[in-house]
N, C-alpha and C positions, 0 to 999 in steps of 0.2 A: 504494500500500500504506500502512495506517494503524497506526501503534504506540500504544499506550496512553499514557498518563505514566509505570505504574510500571514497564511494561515498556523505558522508554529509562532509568531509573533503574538498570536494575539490568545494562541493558548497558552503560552509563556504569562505574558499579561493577568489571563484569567490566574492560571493557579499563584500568581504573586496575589493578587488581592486576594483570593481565597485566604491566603495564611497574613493578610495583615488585619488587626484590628478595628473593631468599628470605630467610624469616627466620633470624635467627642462632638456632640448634640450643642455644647456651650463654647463657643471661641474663645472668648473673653469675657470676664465677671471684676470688676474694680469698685471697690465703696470710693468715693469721694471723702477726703481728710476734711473734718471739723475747721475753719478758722478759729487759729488761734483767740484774735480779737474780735469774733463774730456775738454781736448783740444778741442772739439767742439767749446768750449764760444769765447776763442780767435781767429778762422779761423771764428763766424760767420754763423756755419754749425747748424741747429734744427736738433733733432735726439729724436725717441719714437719707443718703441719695447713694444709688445704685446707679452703673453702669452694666450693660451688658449686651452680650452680640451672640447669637446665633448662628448656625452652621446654615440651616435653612431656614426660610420663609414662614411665621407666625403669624398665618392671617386672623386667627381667633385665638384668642386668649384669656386667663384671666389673671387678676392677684390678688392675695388674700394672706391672713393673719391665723396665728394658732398663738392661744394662749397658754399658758403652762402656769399653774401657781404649787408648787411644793411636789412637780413631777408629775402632776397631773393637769390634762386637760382640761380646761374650765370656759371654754368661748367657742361652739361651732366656727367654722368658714364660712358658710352663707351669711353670715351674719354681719362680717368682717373683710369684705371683699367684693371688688365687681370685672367685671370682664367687660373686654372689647369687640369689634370684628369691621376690618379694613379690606375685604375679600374682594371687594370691586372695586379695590384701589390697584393698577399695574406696580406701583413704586416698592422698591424692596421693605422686606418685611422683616427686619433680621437686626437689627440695633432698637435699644429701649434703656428708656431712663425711669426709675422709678424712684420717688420719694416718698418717705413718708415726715410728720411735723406730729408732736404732741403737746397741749398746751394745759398747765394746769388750770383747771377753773375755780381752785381757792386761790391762787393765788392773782391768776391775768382771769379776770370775767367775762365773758364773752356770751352777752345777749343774754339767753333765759338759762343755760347752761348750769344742769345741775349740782350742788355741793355734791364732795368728794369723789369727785369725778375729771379723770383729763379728758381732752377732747384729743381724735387720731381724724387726722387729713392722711387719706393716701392721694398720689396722683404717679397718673402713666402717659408718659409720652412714646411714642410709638414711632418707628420710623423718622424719617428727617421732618418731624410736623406734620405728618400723614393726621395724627386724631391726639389729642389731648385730655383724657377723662381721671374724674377723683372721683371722691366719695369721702364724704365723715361720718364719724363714730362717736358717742359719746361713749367713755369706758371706765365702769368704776374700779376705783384705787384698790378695790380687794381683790379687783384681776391684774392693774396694774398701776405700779406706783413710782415713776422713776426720779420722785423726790430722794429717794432713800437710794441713792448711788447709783450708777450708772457704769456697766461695760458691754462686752459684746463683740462681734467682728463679723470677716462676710465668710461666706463657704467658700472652699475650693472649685472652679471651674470643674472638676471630674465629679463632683456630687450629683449635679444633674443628672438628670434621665433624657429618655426621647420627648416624654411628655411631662415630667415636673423639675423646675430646678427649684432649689433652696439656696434663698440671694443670701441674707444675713441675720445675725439674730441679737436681740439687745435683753438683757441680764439686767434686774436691778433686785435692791433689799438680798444679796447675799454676803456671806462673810468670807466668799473666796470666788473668786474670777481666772473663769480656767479658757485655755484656748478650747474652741473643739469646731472640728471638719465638718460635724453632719448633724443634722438637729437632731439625732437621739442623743448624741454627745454633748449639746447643748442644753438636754434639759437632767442627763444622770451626771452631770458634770454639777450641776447647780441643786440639789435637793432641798433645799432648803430657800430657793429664789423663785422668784416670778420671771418668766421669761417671754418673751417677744417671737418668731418665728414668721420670717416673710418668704413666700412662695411665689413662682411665677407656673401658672400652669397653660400649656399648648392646647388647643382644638377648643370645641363646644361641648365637650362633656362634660357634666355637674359636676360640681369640686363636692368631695365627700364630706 
């Protein structure tokens, strides 16, 4: 039996990517550094903005919060989260910024906003300005408190999935502050803290 040249080229080809790994789903994932001298500290206001890029196309998505207080769950996703969908837009779909802001409302007022309670702005931008969307939360201090110390950091780029990544997570009221890569790290890391957990989840499927 006789093979051509390009036809051994390009089974050469095939069995190299057979044995090379899937690609990582997450390019890049960067928290943006706190200003040193940023007015936040004195109003009292937490503020954490994510960077992150895509391998492919994210025309539906969504994002959303898990709360943790002493290792366990205490706040559904739906509750804490909204989703987009740019599907009829041609422009790439594959960079996203995501912030979130919390504001305490004993201390900064904000309209009818009530006692011991922060208020949580998330906001998503999507693409180069393709759609802009937030959402707020009013959240009480017994799910989270980030009066009482404050740390945290973001995931590894390889934590993601095909359809969930875990951007970064913020810690407060514990009495030790540990690094960790994955959000189970992040909440058996801190047992005794209330934790944060931000999520970006791909397609139109209901966040669990």
């Amino acid at each position: 039996m006789k093979y051509s040249c390009a036809a051994a080229v390009v089974l050469l080809a095939a069995l190299a990517a057979a044995g090379q790994p899937p690609a990582r789903p997450v390019r890049s994932l960067k928290l943006d550094p706190v200003p040193f001298d940023d007015v936040s500290d004195v109003l009292r206001v937490l503020k954490r903005t994510v960077r992150f890029t895509l391998a492919e196309d994210a025309p539906e998505g969504a994002l959303y919060v898990d709360f943790y207080n002493a290792g366990k769950k205490v706040r559904g996703r739906l509750e804490t989260g909204f989703g987009y969908n740019v599907a009829l837009r041609p422009e790439d779909k594959r960079e996203f910024q995501f912030g979130v802001q919390f504001a305490d409302l004993d201390y900064l007022p904000l309209g009818s906003g009530p006692k011991d309670h922060v208020r949580m702005l998330l906001k998503l931008r999507v693409g180069n300005d393709l759609m802009t969307v937030s959402a707020t939360k009013d959240i009480p201090k017994s799910v989270f408190d980030y009066s009482k110390g404050i740390g945290g950091g973001q995931f590894p780029e390889t934590s993601g999935t095909a359809t969930e990544v875990p951007l970064f997570y913020v810690v407060t009221n514990a009495t030790n502050f540990k690094v960790s890569r994955t959000p189970k790290e992040a909440v058996d890391n801190h047992p005794d803290a209330q934790v944060a957990i931000f999520y970006f989840r791909r397609g139109d499927e209901p966040v669990r």
